[in-house]
C-alpha positions as CSV (number, residue, x, y, z in Angstrom):
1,X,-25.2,13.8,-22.4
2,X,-21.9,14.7,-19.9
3,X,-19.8,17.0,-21.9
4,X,-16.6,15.1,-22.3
5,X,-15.0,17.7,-23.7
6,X,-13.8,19.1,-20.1
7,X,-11.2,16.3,-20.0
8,X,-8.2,16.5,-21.7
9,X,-7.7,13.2,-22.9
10,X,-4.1,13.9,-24.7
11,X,-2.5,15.1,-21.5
12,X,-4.0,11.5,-20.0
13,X,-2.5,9.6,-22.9
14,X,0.7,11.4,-22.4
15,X,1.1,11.4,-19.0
16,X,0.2,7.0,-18.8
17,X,2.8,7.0,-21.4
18,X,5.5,8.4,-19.7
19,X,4.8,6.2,-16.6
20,X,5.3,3.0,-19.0
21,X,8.6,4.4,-19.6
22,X,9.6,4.4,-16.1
23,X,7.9,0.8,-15.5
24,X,9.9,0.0,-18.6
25,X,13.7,0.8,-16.9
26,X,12.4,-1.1,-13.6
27,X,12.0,-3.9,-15.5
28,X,15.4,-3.7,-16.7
29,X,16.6,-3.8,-13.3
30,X,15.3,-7.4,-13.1
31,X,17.1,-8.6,-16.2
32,X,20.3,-7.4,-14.6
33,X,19.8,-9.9,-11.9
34,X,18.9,-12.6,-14.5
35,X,22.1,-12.1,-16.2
36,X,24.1,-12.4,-12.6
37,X,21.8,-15.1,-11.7
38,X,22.5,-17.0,-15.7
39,X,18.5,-17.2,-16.1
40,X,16.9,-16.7,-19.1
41,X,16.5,-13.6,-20.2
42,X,13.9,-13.2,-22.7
43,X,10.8,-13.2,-20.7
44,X,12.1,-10.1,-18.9
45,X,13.4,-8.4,-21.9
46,X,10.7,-8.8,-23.7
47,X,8.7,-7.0,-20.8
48,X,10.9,-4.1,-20.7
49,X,11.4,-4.0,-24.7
50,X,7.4,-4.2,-25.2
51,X,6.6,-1.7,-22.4
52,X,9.2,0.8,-23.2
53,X,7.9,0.7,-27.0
54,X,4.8,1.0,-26.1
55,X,5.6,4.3,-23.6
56,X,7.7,6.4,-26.2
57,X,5.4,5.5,-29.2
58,X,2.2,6.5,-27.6
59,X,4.5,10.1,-26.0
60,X,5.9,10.3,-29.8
61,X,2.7,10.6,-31.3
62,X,1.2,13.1,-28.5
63,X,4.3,15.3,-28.8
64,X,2.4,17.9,-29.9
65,X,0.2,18.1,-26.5
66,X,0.8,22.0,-25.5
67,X,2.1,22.7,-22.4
68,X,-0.2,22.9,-19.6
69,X,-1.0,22.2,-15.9
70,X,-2.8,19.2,-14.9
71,X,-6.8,19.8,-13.6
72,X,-8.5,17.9,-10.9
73,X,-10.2,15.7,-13.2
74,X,-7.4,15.0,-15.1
75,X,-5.3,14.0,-11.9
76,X,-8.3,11.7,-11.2
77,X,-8.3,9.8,-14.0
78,X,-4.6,9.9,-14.5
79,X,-3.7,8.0,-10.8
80,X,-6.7,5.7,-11.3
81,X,-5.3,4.8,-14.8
82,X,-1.9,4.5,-13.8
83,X,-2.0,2.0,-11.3
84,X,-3.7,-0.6,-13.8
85,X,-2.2,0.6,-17.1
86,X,1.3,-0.3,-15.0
87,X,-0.1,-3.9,-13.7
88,X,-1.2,-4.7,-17.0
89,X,2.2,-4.3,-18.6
90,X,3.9,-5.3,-15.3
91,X,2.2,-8.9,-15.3
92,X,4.1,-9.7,-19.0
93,X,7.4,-10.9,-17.1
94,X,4.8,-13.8,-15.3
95,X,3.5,-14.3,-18.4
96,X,6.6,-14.7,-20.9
97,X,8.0,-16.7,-18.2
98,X,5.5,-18.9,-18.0
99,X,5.7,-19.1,-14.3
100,X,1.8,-18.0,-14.0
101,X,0.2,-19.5,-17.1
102,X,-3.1,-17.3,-16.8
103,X,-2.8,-13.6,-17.4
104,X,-5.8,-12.9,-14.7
105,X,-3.3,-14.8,-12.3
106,X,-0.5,-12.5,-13.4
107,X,-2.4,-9.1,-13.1
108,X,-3.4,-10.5,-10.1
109,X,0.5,-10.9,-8.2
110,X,1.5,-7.9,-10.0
111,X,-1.5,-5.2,-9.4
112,X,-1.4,-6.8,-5.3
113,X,2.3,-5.8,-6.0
114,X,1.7,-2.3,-6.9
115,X,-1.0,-1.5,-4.1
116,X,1.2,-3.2,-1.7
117,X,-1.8,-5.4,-0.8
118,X,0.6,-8.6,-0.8
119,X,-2.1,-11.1,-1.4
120,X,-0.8,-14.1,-3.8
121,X,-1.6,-16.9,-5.8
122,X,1.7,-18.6,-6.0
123,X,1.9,-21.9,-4.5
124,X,5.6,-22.7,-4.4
125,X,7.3,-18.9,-4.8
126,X,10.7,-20.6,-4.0
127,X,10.5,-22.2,-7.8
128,X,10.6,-18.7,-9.5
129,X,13.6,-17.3,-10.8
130,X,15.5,-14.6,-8.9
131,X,15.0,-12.2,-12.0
132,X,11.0,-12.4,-11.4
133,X,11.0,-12.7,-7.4
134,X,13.3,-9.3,-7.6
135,X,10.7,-7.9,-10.2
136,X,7.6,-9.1,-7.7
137,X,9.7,-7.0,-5.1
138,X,10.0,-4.0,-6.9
139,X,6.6,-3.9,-8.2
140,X,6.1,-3.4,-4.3
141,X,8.9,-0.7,-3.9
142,X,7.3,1.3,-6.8
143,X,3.7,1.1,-5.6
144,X,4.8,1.7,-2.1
145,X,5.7,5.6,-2.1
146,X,3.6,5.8,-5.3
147,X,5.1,6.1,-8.6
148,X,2.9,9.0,-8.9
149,X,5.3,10.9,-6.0
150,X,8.2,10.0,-8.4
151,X,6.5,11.4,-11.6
152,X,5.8,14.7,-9.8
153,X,9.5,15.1,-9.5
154,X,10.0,15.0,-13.2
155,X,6.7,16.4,-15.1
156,X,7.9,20.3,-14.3
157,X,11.1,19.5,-16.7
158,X,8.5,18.2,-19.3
159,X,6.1,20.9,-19.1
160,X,3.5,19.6,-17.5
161,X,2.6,20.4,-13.7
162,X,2.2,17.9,-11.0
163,X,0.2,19.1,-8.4
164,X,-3.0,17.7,-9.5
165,X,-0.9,14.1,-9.0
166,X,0.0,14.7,-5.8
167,X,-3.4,15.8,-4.4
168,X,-5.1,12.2,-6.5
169,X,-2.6,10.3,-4.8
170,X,-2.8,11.5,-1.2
171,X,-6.8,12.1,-1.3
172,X,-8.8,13.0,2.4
173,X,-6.6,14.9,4.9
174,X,-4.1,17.3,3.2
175,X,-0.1,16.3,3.4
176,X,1.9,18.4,5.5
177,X,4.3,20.3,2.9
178,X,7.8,19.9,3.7
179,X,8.5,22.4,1.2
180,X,6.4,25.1,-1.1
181,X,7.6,23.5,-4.4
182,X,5.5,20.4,-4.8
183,X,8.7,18.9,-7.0
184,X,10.7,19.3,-3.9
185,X,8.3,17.9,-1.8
186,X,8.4,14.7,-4.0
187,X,12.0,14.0,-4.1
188,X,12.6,14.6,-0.3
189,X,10.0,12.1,0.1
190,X,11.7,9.4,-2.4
191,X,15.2,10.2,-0.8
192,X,14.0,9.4,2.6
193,X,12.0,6.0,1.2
194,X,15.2,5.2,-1.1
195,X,17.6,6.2,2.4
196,X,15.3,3.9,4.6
197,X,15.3,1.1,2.2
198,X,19.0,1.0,1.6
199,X,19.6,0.9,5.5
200,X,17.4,-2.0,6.1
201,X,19.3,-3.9,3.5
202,X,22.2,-3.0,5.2
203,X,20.6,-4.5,8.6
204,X,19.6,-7.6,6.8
205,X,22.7,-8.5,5.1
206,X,24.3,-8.0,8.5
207,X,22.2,-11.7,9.8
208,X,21.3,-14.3,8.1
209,X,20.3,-12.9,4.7
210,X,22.0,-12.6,1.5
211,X,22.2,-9.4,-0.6
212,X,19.2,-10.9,-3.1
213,X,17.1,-11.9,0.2
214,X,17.9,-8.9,1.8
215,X,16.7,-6.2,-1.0
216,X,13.5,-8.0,-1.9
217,X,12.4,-7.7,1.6
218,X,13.7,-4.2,2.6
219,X,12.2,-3.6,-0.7
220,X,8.1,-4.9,0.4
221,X,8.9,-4.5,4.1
222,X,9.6,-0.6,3.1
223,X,6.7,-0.6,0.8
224,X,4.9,-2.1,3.8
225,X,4.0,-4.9,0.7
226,X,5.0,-8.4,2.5
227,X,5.7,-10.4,-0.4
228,X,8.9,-12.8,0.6
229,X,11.0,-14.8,-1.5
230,X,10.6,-17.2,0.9
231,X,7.2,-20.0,1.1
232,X,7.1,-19.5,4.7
233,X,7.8,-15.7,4.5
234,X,9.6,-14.6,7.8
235,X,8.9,-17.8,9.7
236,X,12.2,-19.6,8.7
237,X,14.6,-16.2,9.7
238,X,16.4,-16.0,13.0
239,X,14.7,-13.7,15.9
240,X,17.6,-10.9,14.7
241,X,16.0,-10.6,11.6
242,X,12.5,-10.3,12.8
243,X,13.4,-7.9,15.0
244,X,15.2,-6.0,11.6
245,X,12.0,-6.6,10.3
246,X,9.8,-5.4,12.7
247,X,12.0,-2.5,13.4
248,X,11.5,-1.3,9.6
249,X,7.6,-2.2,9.0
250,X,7.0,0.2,12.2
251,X,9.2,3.0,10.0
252,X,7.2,2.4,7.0
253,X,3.8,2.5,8.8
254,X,5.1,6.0,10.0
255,X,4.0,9.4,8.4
256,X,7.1,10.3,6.1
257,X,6.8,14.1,7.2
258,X,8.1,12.7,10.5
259,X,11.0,10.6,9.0
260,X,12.2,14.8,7.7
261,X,11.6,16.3,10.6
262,X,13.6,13.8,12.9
263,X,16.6,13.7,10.0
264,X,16.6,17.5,10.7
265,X,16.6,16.8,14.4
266,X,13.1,18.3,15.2
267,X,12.0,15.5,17.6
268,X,10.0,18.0,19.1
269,X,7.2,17.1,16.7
270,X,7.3,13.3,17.3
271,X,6.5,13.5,20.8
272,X,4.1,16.4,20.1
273,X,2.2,14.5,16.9
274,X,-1.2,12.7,18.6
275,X,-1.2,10.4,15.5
276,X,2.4,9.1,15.8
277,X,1.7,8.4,19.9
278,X,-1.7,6.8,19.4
279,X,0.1,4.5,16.8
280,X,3.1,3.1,19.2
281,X,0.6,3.2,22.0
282,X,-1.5,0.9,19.7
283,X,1.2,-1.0,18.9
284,X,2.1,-1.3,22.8
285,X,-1.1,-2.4,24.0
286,X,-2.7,-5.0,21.6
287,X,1.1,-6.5,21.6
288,X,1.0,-6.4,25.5
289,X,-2.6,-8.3,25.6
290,X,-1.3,-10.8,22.7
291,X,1.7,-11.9,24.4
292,X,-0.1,-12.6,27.3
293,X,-3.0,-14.5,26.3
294,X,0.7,-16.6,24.1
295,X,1.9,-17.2,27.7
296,X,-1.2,-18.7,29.2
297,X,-2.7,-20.2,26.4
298,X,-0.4,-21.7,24.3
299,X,2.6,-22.1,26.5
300,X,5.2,-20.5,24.6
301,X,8.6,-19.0,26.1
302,X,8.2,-15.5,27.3
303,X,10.7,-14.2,24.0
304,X,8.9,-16.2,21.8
305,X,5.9,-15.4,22.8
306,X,6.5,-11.6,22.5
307,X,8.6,-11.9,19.1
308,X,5.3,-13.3,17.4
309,X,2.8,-11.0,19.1
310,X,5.2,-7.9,18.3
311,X,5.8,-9.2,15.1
312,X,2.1,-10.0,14.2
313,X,0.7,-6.7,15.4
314,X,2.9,-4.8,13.5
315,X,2.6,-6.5,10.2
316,X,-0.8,-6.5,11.1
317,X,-1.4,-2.7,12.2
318,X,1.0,-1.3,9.3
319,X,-0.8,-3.6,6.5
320,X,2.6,-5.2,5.6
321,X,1.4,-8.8,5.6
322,X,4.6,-10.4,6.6
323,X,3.9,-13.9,8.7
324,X,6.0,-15.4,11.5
325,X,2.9,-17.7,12.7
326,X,-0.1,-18.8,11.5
327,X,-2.6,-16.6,14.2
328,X,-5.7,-18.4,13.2
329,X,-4.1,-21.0,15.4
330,X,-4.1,-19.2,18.7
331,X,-6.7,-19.0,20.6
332,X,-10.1,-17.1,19.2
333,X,-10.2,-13.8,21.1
334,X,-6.6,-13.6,20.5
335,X,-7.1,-13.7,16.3
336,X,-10.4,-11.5,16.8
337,X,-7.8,-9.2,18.3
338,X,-5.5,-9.5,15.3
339,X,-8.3,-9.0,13.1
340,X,-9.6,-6.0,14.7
341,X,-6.4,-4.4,13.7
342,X,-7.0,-4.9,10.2
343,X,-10.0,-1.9,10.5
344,X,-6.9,0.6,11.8
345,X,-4.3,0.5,9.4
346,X,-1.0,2.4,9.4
347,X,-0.1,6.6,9.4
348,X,-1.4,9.0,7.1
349,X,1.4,9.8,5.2
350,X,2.9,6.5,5.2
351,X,3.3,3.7,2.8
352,X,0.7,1.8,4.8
353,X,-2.8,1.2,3.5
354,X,-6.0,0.7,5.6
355,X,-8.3,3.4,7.4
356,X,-5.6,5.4,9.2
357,X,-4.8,6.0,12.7
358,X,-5.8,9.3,12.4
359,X,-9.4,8.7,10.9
360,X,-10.1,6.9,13.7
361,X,-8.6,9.3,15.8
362,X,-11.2,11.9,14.3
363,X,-13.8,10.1,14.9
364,X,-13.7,9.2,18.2
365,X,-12.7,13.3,18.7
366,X,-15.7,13.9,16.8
367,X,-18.0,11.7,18.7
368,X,-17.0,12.8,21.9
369,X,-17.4,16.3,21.6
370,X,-21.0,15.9,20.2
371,X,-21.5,14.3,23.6
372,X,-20.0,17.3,25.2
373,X,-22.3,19.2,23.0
374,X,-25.3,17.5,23.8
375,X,-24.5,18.4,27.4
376,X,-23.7,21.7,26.9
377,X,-25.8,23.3,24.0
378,X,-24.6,26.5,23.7
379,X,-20.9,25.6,24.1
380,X,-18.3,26.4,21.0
381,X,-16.2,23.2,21.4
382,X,-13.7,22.7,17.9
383,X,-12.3,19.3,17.7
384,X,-8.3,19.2,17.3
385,X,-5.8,17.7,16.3
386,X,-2.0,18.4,17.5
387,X,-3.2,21.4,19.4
388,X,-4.9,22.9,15.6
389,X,-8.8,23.2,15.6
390,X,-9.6,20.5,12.8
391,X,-11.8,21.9,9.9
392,X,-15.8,20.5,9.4
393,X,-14.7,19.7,6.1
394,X,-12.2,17.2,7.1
395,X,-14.3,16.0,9.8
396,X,-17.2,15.5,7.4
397,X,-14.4,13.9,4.5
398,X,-13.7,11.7,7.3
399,X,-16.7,10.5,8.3
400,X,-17.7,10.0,4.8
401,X,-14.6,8.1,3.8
402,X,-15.5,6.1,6.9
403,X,-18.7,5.0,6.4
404,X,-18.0,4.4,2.1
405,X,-15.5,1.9,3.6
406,X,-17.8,-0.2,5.3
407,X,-19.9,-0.2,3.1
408,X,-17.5,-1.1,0.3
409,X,-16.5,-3.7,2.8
410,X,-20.0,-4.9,3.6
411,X,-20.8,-5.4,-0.4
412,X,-17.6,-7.0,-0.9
413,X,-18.6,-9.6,1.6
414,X,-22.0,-10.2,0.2
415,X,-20.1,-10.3,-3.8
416,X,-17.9,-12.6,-2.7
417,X,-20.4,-15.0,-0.8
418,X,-22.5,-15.0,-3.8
419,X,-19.6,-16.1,-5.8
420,X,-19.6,-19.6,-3.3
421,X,-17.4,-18.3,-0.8
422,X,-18.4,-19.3,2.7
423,X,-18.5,-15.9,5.1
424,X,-15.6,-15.8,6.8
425,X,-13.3,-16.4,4.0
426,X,-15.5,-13.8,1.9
427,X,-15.0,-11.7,4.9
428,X,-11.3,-12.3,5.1
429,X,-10.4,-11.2,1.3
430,X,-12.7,-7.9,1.4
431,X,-10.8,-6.8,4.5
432,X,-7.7,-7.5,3.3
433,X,-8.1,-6.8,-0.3
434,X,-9.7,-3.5,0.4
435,X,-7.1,-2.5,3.5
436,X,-4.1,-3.9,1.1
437,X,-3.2,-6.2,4.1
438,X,-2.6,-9.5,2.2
439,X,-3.2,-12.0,5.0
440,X,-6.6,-12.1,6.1
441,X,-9.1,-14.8,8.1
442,X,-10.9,-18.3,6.7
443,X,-9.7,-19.3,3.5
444,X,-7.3,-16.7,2.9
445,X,-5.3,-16.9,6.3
446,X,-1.8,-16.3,6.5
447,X,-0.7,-19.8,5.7
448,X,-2.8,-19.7,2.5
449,X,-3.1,-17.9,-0.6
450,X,-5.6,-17.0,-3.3
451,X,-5.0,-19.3,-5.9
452,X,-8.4,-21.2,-5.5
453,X,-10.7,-18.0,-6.3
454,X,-12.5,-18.2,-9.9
455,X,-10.9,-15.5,-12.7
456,X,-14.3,-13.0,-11.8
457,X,-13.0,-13.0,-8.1
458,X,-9.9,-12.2,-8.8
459,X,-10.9,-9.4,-10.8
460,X,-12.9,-8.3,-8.1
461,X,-10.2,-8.3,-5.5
462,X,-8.3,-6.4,-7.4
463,X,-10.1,-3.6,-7.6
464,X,-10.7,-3.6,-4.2
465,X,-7.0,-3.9,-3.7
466,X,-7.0,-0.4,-6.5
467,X,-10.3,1.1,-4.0
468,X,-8.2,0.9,-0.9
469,X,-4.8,2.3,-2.4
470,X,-6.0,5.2,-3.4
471,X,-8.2,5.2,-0.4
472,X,-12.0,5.1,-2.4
473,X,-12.6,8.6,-3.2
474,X,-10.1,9.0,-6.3
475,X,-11.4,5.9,-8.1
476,X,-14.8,5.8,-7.2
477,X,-15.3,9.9,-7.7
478,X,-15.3,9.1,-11.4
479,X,-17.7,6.3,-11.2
480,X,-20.4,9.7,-10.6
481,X,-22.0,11.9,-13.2
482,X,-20.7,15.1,-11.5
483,X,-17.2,14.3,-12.7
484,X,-18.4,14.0,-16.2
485,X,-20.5,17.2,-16.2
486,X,-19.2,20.6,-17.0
């Protein structure tokens, strides 16, 4: 039998406790706008009063827990917890409300919320309340930097170390450090995400948008999210604001280690960083060939044209899920394009989800010099990555993670179909369930939503949504027996 005994289940306890607290004063940020809005209040106070109970009597009870640092499997379990623990107490508003009658609906909005997936099963989102479209928002402005980054800032003051959090949360290739305490590392992080956020409302509110309109979206366009309080989503906005928009998702979709080195006026490292160019380059190209095929094929003006490319690929590329068209109506190779960009995802390091820029940089590194190998045996040829020779074990993790995704992919397809799903919607929802895109191809295309999948497909979904925000190897590490085993 596994010797349980190795985890300490008190500091887990503790730990999801404490993170119900936090959920619990977001919450109460949403009944301040139902008492500036005059909408009932109950539904969301009874959230925040419920979860808030819950938090401090569960940290009462383990307030004897000795101090002591987080382990590895202990960080594990904890971020793998946390991300349902806080959707299952984060769907009560929908609930109380009444505004989604069935509670697998509810953890549905609110754990796509979390993971910044953006995948919904609302049918007419303009009928909520302001209180619980703000709340939808913020469940995306949470998730996005990773309430885990936020927790690390403040588990040192309770006596219980973070760094175990921080490694869970940001699994594969290691985060630069932008300083030696890991504390300090989390708080410059949330002040540039909080500093980011508050100047994109600013941009908003400039246009067309009012101050509501304009958090909620600086809130999931930051959190590269994509829910809108809008039914069309971005379509209805001016070109100004899609621009805003645009300008914003390709911040978020941007390593954060950059965002701190260009405040302190190091722009040395942008041009230098391989990743960073590769990503504007992809960006340039696929929104080059897009707005071309627009021109030819679909006769739109030459603006227009290159406002919905540019503003496609980027939702696209950066997993943000925002919509200004519906591309499943262009021509075919110009959605297959689209599509492709669902497999590349945003920067490590940023709020985006999918494979990473730099995976697939890796990879194609990796490949290549094994051709150069093969031509020149004896040759010592390291792979690298912004001028560093890049470790075997990184290489190897990346490989892995590579081929686990496809395969997770590949099953989710053949799940999904066996459910009644015809293939290309069941390929649609894995890909952008599992790369926390939101949007996807066939029945879940970006004019439609997920309302129509059965409760077990939902459930489904949503762990792939969990798989690809904490990028496979945290949740599905303690799916093995080695975990378990001293």
């Amino acid at each position: 039998m596994p010797d349980l005994r190795i985890i300490n289940g008190r500091i887990i306890v503790r730990v999801l406790s404490f993170l119900l607290m936090i959920e619990s004063v977001f919450m109460f940020s949403a009944l301040v706008v139902a008492l500036i809005y005059n909408e009932p209040v109950k539904p969301i106070l009874f959230s925040a009063l419920i979860t808030g109970i819950v938090g401090v009597s569960v940290w009462l009870v383990m307030s004897k827990q000795k101090r002591k640092n987080i382990g590895k499997r202990e960080g594990y379990l904890i971020v793998s917890l946390s991300w349902v623990v806080i959707s299952l107490f984060g769907a009560l508003p929908f609930v109380f409300s009444g505004a989604i009658s069935s509670y697998t609906d509810a953890f549905f909005e609110t754990i796509s919320g979390f993971t910044t997936t953006g995948a919904t099963i609302l049918t007419d989102i303009e009928s909520l309340p302001k209180s619980l479209l703000f709340w939808r928002s913020m469940t995306h402005w949470i998730g996005g930097m990773g309430i885990i980054v936020l927790t690390v800032a403040v588990l040192p003051f309770l006596g219980i170390g973070g760094l175990q959090l921080m490694v869970a949360e940001m699994p594969g290739i290691t985060p630069d450090k932008l300083h030696p305490r890991i504390t300090a590392t989390a708080k410059r992080l949330w002040g540039i995400y909080v500093i980011l956020t508050f100047a994109e409302v600013l941009f908003l509110w400039v246009g067309e948008m009012d101050l509501f309109d304009s958090v909620c979206h600086a809130f999931a366009t930051m959190a590269t999210g994509g829910f809108s309080t809008k039914n069309s989503s971005i379509a209805g906005f001016a070109p100004y604001t899609q621009y805003v928009i645009v300008a914003f998702m390709v911040l978020a979709g941007t390593n954060f280690t950059l965002h701190y080195l260009a405040l302190h006026k190091r722009f040395d490292k942008l041009k230098t960083n391989q990743e960073f160019r590769l990503y504007l380059w992809f960006i340039l190209i696929f929104t080059f060939a897009v707005t071309l095929g627009l021109l030819f094929f679909v006769n739109l003006g030459v603006e227009e044209a290159f406002r919905n490319a540019l503003f496609t690929i980027v939702s696209i590329i950066t997993t943000t899920g925002f919509i200004t068209t519906d591309y499943l109506l262009w021509p075919s190779y110009i959605w297959m394009l689209v599509f492709t960009l669902m497999f590349v995802g945003g920067s490590a390091g940023s709020t985006g989800g999918g494979v990473k820029i730099v995976r697939h940089f890796l990879l194609f590194k990796n490949s290549w010099t094994e051709l150069k190998r093969t031509l020149h045996p004896s040759a010592i040829i390291p792979v690298k990555f912004n001028g560093k020779p890049v470790s075997q074990d990184i290489i190897f993790n990346v490989m892995a993670f590579f081929l686990i995704y496809m395969f997770v992919f590949g099953i989710g397809i053949v799940l999904l179909a066996l459910m009644g799903y015809d293939f290309e919607t069941s390929i649609g929802a894995a890909i952008a369930s599992l790369g926390n895109i939101g949007p996807g191809i066939g029945g879940v295309g970006p004019v439609e939503n997920y309302a129509f999948f059965s409760p077990l497909a939902k459930w489904f979904l949503s762990f792939l949504m969990l798989l690809g925000r904490l990028e496979l190897f945290t949740v599905l590490i303690i799916f093995s027996r080695a975990f378990w085993k001293n």
